[in-house]
N, C-alpha and C positions, 0 to 999 in steps of 0.2 A: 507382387502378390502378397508377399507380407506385408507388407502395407497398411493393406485394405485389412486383411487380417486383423490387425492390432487396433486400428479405428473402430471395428466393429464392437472386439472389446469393451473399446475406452466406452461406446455407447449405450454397453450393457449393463457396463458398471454407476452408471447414475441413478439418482432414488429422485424416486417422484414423489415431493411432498404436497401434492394437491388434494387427494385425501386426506393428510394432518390437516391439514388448513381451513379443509371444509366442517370438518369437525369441532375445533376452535371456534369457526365465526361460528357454528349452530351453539357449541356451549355459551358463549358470549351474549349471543341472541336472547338464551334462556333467562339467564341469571338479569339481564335486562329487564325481561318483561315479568318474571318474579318476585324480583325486589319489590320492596314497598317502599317508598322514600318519605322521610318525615319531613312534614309540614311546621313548619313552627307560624303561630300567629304574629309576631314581628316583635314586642317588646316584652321586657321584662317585668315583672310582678312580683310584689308581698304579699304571697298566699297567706291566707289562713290557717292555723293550726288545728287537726284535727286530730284524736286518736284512734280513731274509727276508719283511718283511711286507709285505701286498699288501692292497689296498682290497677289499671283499667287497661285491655289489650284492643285492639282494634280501633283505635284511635285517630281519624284521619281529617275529623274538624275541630279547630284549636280557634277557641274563640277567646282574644284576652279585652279586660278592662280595664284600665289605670285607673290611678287616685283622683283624677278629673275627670274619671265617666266618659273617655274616648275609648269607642270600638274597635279593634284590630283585628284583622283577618290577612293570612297570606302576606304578611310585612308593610299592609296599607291598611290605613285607616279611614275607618268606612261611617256614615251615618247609621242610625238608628234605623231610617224605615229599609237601609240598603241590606239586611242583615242576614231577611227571609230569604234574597235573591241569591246571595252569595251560598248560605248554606243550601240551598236547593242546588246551585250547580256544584258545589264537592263531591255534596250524596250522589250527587247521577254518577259523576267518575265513580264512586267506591260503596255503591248501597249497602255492602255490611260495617260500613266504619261507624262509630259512634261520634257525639258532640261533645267537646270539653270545654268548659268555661273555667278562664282562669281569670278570679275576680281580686284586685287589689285589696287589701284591708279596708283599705279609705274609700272604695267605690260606692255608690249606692244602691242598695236592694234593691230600687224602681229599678235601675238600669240592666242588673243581675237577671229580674224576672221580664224584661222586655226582649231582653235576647233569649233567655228561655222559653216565652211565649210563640217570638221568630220560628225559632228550633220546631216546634212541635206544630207549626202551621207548615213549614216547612216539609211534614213529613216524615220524622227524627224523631223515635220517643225517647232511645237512648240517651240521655243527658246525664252529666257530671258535672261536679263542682271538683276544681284543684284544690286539694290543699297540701301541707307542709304535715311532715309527720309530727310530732309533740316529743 
């Protein structure tokens, strides 16, 4: 009889952590689907100097240009006419993000306003130029 007793006990005395648990994977879930994660366009650039520059929030298409006038988006480099396509499907993920163009020194202004032009057939009137503070 004691026995039984004491096993009853022992069975009382355990904690049930599946409530913590459940709670966890929902905070975890949250902070998932909140984050914002940044996109970087794949290569590096010599922005321009400005002193007018201002930090820009909502930033979620990064469009870069090197010193050779090649296109970069999402760590690939993309054509000219592919440019429109690509920023139409970021904005669908994130329609309040804005477009940033970050244009090497050496790039050319045709190629500057060709992905600009992109951008705003795209859908995006939001556009920036990166630069470097002074």
């Amino acid at each position: 009889m004691r026995r039984n007793t004491q096993a009853a006990v022992e069975d009382e005395a355990q904690i049930d952590l599946t409530p913590m648990l459940d709670v966890v994977f929902i905070m975890l879930i949250f902070f998932i689907v909140t984050a914002s994660f940044i996109k970087e366009a794949g290569i590096e650039v010599n922005r321009p100097e400005a002193s007018t520059s201002q930090p820009k929030e909502n930033v979620n298409i990064l469009v870069a240009i090197n010193a050779t006038n090649e296109i970069w988006m999402d760590k690939r480099r993309i054509d000219v006419r592919a440019v429109r396509a690509n920023i139409e499907r970021l904005h669908a993920e994130n329609p309040k993000g804005a477009v940033v163009i970050q244009a090497d020194n050496k790039s050319n202004t045709e190629t500057v306003a060709a992905v600009l032009d992109a951008a705003r057939e795209a859908g995006v009137f939001d556009v920036s130029l990166a630069t470097d503070d002074k």
